[in-house]
C-alpha positions as CSV (number, residue, x, y, z in Angstrom):
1,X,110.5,87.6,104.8
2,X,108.8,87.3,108.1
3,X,110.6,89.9,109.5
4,X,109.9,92.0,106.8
5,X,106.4,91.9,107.4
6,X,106.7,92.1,110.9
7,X,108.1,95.1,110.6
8,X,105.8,96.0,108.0
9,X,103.0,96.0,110.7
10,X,105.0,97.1,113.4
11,X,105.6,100.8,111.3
12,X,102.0,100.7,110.5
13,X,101.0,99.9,113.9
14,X,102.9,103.1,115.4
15,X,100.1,105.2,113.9
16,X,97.2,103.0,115.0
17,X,98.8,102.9,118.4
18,X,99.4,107.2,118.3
19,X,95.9,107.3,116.6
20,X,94.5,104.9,120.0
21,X,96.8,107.5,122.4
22,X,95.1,110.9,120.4
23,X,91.6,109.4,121.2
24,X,92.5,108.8,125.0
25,X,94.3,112.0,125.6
26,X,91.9,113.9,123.8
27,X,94.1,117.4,123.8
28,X,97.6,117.6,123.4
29,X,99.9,120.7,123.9
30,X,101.7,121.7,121.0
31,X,105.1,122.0,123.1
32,X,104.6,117.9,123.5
33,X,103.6,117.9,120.3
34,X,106.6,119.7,118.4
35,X,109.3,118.1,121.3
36,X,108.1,114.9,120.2
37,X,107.7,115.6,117.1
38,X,111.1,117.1,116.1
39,X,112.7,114.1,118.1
40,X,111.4,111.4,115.5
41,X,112.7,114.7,112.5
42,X,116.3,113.9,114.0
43,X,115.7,110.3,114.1
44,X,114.4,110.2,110.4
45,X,117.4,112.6,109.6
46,X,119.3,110.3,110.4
47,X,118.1,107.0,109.4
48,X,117.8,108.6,106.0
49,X,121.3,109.7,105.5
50,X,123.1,106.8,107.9
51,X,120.6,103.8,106.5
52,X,119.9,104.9,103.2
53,X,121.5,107.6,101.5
54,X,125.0,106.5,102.4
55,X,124.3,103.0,101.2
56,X,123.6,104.2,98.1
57,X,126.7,105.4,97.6
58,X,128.6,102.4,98.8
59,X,126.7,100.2,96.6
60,X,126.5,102.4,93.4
61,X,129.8,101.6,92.1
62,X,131.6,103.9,89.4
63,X,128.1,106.0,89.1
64,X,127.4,106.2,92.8
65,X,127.3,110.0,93.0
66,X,125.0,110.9,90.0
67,X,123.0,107.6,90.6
68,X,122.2,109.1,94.3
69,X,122.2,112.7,93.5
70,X,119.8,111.7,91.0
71,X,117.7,109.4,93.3
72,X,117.4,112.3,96.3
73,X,115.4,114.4,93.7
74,X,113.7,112.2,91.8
75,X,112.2,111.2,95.7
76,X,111.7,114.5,96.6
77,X,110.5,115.6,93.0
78,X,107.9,112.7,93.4
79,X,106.8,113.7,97.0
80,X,106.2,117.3,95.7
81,X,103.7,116.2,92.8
82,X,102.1,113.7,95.0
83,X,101.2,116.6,97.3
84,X,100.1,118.9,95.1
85,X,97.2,115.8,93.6
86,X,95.8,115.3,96.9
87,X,91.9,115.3,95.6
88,X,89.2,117.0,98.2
89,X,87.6,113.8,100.0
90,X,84.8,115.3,102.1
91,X,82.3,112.2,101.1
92,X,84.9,110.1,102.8
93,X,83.4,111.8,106.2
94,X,79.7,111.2,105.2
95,X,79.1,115.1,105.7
96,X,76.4,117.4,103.7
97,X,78.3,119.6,102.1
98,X,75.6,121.8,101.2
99,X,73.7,122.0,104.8
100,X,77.4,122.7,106.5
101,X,79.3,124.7,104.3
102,X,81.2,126.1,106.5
103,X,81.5,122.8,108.8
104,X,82.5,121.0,105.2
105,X,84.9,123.7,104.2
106,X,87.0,123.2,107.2
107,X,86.8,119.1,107.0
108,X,88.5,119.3,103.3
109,X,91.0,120.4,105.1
110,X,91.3,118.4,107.5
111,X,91.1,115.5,105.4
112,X,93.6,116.9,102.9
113,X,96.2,116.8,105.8
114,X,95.3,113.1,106.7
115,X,95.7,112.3,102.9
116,X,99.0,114.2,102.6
117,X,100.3,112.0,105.5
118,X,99.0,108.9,103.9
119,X,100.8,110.1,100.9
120,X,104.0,110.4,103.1
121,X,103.6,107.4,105.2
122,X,103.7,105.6,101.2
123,X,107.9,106.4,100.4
124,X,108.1,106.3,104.2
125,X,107.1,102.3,104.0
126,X,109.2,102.2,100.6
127,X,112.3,103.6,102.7
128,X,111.7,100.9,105.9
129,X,111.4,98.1,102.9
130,X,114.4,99.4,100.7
131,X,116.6,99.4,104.1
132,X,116.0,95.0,104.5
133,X,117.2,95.6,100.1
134,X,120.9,96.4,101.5
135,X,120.9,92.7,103.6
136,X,121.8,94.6,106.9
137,X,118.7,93.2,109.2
138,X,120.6,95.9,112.2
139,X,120.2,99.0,109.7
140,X,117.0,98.5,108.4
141,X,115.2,97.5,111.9
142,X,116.9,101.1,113.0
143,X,115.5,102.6,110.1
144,X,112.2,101.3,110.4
145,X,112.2,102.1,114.0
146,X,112.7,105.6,113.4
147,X,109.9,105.9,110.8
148,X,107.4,104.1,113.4
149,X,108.9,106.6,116.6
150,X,107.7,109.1,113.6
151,X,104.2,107.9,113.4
152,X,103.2,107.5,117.0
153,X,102.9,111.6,117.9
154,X,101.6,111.7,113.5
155,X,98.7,109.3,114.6
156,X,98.2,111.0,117.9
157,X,97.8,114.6,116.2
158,X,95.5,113.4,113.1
159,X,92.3,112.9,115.4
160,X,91.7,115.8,117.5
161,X,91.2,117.8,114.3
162,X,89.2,115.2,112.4
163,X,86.4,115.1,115.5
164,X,86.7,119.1,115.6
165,X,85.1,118.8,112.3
166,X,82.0,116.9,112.9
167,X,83.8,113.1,111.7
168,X,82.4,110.1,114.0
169,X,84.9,108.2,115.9
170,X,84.3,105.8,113.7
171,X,85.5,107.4,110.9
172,X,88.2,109.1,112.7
173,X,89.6,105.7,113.7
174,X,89.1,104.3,109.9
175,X,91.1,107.0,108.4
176,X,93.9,106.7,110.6
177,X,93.9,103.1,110.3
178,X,94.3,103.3,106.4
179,X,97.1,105.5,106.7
180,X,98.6,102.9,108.7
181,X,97.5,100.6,106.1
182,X,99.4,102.4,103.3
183,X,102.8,102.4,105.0
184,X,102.8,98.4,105.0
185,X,101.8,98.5,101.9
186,X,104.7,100.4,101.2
187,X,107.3,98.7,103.1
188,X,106.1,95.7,101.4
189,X,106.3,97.1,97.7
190,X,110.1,98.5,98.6
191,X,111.1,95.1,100.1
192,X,110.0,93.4,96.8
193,X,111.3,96.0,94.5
194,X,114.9,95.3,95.4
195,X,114.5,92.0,95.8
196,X,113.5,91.4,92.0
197,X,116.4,93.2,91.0
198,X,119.8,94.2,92.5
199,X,120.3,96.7,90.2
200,X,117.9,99.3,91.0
201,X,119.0,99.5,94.7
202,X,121.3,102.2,94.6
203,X,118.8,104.6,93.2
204,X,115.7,102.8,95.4
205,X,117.8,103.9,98.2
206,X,118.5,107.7,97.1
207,X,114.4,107.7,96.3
208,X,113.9,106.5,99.5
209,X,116.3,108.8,101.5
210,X,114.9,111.7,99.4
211,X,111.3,111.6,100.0
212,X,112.2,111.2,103.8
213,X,114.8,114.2,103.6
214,X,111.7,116.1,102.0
215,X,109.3,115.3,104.3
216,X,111.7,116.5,107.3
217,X,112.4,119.6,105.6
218,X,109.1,120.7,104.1
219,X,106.5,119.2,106.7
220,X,108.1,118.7,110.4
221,X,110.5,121.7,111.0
222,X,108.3,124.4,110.1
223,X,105.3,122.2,111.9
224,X,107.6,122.2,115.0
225,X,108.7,125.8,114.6
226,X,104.9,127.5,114.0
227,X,103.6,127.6,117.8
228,X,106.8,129.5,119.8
229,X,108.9,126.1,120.9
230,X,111.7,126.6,118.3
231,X,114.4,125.9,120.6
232,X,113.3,123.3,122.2
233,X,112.1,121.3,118.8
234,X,115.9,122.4,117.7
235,X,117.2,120.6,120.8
236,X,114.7,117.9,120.1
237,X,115.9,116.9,116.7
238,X,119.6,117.1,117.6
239,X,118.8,114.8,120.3
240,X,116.9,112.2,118.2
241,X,119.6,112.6,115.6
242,X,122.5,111.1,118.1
243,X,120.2,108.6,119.6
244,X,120.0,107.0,115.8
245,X,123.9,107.7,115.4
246,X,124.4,106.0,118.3
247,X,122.4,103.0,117.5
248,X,123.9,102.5,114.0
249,X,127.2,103.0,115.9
250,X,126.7,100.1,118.1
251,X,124.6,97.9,116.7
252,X,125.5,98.8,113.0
């Protein structure tokens, strides 16, 4: 259990830590950005299809295939209606909405993209705490250190654009920190999930591997591939993809 919850805070941590690195770089090229960026997409990739999606197979018996199929949409199903209720949270930044319109218009959105990652970093903690379900410490730890290599350049690009909207730094800081907050929570709730019953790992894993398969596909690539550095990000991901196969290779 205490390495559960060590890695529980060490995922959350990586977006604190990025969030810390955003506030003392202050500007950061979106060639870094999307190289870095698409590095921890091929690390996920792979973590989600090595750690999770293949276990689920292995341990889903006679229904293994439907049971996973199954799981991978339900987790991406669930990402897509979780995105789509993302409420407008402009109070949370202690702006006057009708004195800064404009100023206000442009923090909802800011604020819907920090609550869309918070909303991601939630199956993303499920995933890191449904990997320590399988009882392979290795391939958990590997999949939970993809996730946090994932949240360091996530929490260094959340707080430029919050400050560019007129949030405090105290404030910025608060929101990252709670999406930190929400990924131990998750990592916790998936942990506990399959330890109360066996039964319901097979699908916990598919779930898992689907909402990180989603988030890949439907929020890093195109981010990485919007601001001219799609070769590069390609590279990028490929390379991040057979650093985590060659990590569950050797220490699998």
């Amino acid at each position: 259990m205490e390495i559960v919850l060590l890695t529980a805070l060490g995922v959350g941590g990586a977006t604190i830590i990025g969030a810390i690195l955003g506030f003392a770089s202050k500007s950061i090229s979106h060639r870094f950005s999307d190289i870095v960026l698409a590095f921890a997409a091929g690390v996920m990739l792979a973590a989600a299809v090595i750690g999770l999606i293949l276990p689920s197979l292995e341990y889903g018996g006679k229904t293994a295939l439907p049971v996973t199929v199954v799981g991978i949409f339900c987790g991406a199903f669930c990402l897509n209606l979780m995105d789509k209720a993302v409420p407008h949270l402009h109070r949370l930044a202690g702006t006057d909405q009708e004195s800064h319109p404009e100023q206000t218009e442009q923090l909802n959105k800011v604020l819907l993209f920090v609550m869309a990652i918070a909303i991601h970093n939630l199956p993303e903690g499920i995933a890191a705490g449904v990997g320590f379900g399988t009882g392979n410490t290795g391939e958990a730890l590997t999949i939970a250190a993809g996730i946090a290599l994932q949240n360091i350049p996530e929490g260094m690009v959340i707080i430029a654009p919050m400050l560019a909207a007129g949030m405090s730094h105290g404030r910025t800081f608060i929101a990252a920190l709670i999406t930190g907050l929400v990924e131990v929570l998750g990592t916790l709730l998936g942990y506990f999930a399959v330890s109360i019953s066996a039964a319901v790992l097979p699908f916990a894993l598919a779930f898992a591997g689907g909402t990180m398969v989603y988030v890949i596909s439907d929020e890093m690539i195109p981010e990485t591939h919007a601001h001219g550095c799609e070769r590069g990000a390609t590279y990028s991901l490929l390379g991040g993809f057979c650093l985590m196969l060659a990590m569950s290779h050797y220490l699998g």
